[in-house]
C-alpha positions in Angstrom: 26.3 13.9 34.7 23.7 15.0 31.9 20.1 14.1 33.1 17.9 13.4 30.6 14.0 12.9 30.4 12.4 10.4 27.5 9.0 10.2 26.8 8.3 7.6 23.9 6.3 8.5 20.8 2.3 7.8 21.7 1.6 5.2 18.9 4.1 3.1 16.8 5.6 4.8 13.9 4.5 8.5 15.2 7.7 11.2 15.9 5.6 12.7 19.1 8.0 11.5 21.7 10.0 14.2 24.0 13.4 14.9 25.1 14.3 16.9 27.6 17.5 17.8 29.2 16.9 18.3 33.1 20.6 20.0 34.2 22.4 21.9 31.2 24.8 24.3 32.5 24.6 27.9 31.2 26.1 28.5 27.7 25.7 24.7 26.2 23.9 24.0 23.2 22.8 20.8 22.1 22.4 18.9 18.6 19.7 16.2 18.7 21.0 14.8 15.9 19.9 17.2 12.7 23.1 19.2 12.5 21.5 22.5 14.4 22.7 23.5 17.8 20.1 25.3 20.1 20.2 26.3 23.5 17.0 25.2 25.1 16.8 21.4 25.2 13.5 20.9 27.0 10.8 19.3 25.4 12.1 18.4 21.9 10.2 16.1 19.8 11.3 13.1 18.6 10.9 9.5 16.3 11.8 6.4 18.1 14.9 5.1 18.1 18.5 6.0 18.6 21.2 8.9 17.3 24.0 11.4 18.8 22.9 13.7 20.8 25.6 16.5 20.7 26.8 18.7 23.7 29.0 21.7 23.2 30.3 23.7 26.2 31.0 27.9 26.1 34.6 27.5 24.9 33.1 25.3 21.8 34.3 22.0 22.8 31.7 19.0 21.4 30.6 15.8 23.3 28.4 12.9 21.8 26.3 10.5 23.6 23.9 8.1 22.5 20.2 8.7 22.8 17.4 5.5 22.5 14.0 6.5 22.5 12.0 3.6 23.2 9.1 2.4 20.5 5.5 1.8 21.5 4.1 -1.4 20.4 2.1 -1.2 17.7 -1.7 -1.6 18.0 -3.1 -4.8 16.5 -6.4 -6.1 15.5 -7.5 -9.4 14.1 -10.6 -11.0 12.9 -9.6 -14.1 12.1 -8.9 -16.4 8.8 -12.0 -15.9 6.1 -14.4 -18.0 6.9 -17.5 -19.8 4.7 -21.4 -20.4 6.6 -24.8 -21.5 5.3 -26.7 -19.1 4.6 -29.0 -18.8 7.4 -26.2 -19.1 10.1 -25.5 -16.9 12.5 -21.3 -16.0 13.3 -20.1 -14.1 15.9 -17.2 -11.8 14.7 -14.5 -11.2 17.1 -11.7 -8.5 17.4 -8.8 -9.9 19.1 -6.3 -7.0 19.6 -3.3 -6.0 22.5 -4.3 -2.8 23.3 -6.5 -0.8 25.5 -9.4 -0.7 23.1 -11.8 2.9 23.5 -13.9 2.6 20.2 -14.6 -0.2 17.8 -16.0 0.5 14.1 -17.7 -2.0 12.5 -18.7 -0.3 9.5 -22.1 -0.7 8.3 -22.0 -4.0 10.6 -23.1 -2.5 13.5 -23.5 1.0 15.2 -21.9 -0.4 18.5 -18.5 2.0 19.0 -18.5 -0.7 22.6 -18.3 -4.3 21.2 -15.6 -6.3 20.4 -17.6 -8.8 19.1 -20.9 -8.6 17.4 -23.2 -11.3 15.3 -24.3 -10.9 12.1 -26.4 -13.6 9.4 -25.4 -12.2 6.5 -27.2 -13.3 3.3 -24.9 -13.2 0.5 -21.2 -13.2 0.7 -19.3 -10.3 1.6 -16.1 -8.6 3.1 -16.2 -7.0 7.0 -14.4 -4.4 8.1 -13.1 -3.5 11.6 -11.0 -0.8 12.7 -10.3 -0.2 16.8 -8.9 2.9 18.5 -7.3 2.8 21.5 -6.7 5.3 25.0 -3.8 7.1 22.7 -5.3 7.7 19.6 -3.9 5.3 18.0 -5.8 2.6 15.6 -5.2 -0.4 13.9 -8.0 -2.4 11.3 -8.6 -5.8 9.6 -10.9 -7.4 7.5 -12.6 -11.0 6.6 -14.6 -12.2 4.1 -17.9 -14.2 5.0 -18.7 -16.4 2.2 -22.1 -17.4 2.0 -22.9 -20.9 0.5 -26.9 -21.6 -0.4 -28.0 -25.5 1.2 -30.6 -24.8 -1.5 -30.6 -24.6 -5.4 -32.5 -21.4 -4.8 -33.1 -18.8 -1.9 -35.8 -16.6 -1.5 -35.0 -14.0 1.4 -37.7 -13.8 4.1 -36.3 -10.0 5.3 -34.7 -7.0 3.4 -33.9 -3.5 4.9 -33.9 -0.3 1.5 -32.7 2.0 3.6 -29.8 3.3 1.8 -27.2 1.7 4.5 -25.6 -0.9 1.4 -26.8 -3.8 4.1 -29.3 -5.7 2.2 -31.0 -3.2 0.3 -32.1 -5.1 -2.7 -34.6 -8.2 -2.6 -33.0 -10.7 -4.8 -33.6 -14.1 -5.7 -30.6 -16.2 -5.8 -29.1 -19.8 -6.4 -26.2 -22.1 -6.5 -26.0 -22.3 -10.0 -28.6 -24.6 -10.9 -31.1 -21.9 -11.7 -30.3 -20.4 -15.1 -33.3 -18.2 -15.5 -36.8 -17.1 -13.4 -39.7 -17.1 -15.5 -41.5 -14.3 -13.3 -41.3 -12.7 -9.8 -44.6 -11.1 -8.3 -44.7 -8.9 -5.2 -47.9 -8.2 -3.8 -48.9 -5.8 -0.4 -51.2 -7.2 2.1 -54.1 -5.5 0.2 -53.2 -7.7 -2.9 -51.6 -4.4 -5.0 -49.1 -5.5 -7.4 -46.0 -3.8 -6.1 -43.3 -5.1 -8.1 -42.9 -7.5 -11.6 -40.0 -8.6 -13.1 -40.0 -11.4 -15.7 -37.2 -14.0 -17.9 -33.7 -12.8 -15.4 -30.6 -13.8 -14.0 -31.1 -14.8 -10.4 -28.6 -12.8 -8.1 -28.7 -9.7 -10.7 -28.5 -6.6 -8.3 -30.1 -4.8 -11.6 -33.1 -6.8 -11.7 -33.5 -7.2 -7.9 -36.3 -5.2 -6.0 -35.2 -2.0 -4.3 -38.4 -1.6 -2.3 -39.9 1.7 -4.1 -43.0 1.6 -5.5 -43.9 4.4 -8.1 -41.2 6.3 -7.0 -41.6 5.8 -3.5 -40.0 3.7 -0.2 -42.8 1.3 0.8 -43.9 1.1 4.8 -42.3 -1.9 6.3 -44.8 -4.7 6.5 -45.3 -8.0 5.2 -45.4 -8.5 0.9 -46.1 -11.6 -0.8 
């Protein structure tokens, strides 16, 4: 009886998996189904799933036999539904996934490779990324979208980070709708130096919102008015 050895591709949909014949008698080639005869059958690579595996002997006689190479699950991840907050609120986002997870990356969420969950309060509406890796290599991703509704006509963020990141790196004044227009915006330091002016805009314009340089520099983190 032919003894075979089958070790199943390492992640869904990869053709990494081996075949190996364990007993071949001297003189037998073998087809692993692509039309071409060899005669060492040890550590072949393969695709899940199943074909002919084709023996022939020394006086050229053929034999089939049916091969199944098993198929790893694949990995899965999943966020959740989109969701909608208050802006303000703080969510917890959660990767729910079946595998044996070594790395998580959240983007410019967070710089934990270790969480399966983090927290964010985002400020304005946007889409979040996650993509897992697992103890094989093999990774899987999903996204949601956080919408962010204003309780108020208008908000004025207390916090904003320029630091290049594309995480709340503009200061902008927003609203709901109600706002058509802001007559003028005045940003002072703590020393009462006038920083940054805009006047007559859009509220939630990124073009007219303040990206924290002063003549042509980043400004020290501190408090502005």
């Amino acid at each position: 009886n032919l003894s075979l050895e089958l070790i199943p591709p390492l992640c869904f949909g990869d053709c990494n998996g081996i075949i190996s014949v364990l007993n071949p008698s001297e003189g037998w080639l073998f087809d692993f189904g692509d039309g071409n005869f060899i005669s060492d059958p040890t550590n072949v690579t393969a695709c899940a799933g199943t074909f002919e595996l084709s023996i022939m002997d020394s006086l050229g006689c053929v034999v089939d036999t049916t091969v199944n190479i098993l198929s790893p699950l694949p990995v899965t991840v999943s966020l959740g539904p989109d969701t909608t907050i208050e802006r303000g609120d703080t969510i917890m986002l959660m990767g729910f996934t079946n595998a044996d997870i070594i790395y998580y990356d959240w983007l410019t969420a967070s710089s934990c490779s270790i969480c399966s969950e983090i927290a964010i309060a985002p400020q304005t509406s946007a889409l979040y990324s996650l993509e897992v890796t697992d103890v094989n290599n093999c990774t899987a991703s999903d996204d949601i979208f956080i919408t962010v509704r204003a309780v108020n006509n208008i908000f004025i963020p207390t916090v904003f980070s320029p630091n290049g990141d594309q995480v709340n790196d503009l200061f902008m004044i927003e609203s709901d709708g109600d706002i058509e227009r802001i007559n003028s915006l005045d940003i002072f330091d703590r020393w009462g130096n006038l920083v940054f002016q805009n006047h007559d805009f859009i509220p939630g314009d990124p073009s007219q919102g303040w990206d924290g340089l002063y003549k042509g520099e980043y400004l020290n983190p501190g408090v502005y008015i």
